[in-house]
VMD Tcl script that draws the C-alpha trace (Angstrom):
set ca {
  {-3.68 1.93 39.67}
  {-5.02 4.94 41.37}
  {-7.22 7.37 39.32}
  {-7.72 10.21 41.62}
  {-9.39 12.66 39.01}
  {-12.59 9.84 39.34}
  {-13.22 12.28 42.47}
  {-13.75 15.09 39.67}
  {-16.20 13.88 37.38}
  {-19.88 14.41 37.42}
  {-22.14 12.45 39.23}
  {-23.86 9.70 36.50}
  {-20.47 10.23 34.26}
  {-19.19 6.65 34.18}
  {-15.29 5.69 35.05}
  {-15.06 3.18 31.81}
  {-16.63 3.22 28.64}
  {-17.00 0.11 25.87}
  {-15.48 0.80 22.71}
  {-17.31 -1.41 19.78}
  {-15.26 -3.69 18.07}
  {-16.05 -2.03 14.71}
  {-13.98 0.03 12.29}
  {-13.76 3.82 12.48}
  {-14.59 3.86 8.68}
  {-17.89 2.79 9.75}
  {-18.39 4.72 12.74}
  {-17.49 7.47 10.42}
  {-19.95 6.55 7.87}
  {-22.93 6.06 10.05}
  {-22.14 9.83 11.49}
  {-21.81 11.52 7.83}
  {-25.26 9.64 6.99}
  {-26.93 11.28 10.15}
  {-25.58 14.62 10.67}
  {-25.09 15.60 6.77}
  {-25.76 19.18 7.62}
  {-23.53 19.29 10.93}
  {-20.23 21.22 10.83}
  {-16.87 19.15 10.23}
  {-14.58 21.66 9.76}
  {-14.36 24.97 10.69}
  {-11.13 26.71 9.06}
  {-10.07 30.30 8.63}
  {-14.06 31.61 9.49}
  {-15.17 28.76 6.50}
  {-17.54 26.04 7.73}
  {-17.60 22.88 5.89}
  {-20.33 20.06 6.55}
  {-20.14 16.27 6.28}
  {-22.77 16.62 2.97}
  {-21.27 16.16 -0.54}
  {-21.89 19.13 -2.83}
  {-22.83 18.23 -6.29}
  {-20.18 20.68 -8.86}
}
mol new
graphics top color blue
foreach p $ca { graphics top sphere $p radius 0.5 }
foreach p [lrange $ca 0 end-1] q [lrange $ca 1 end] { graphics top cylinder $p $q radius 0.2 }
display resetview
């Protein structure tokens, strides 16, 4: 099959990628746990982070 927007990435920027043979739960998991503070969400001018706030 012919891919002709190949020609139109960036040098470096590769044509396949592997995709780990894991669940998204845990990809999703190992992201919260790193980036607690890092915007999820941003809704009507609110900002909501992956880090559980204690009520």
């Amino acid at each position: 099959m012919e891919r002709p927007w190949f020609a139109h990435y960036d040098p470096g920027v590769p044509h396949q990628i592997e995709i780990p043979d894991i669940p998204f739960t845990a990809i999703f998991a190992r992201t919260v746990s790193r980036f607690p503070n890092v915007p999820a969400v941003y809704f009507y001018g609110h900002r909501w982070t992956y880090r559980k706030e204690e009520r």
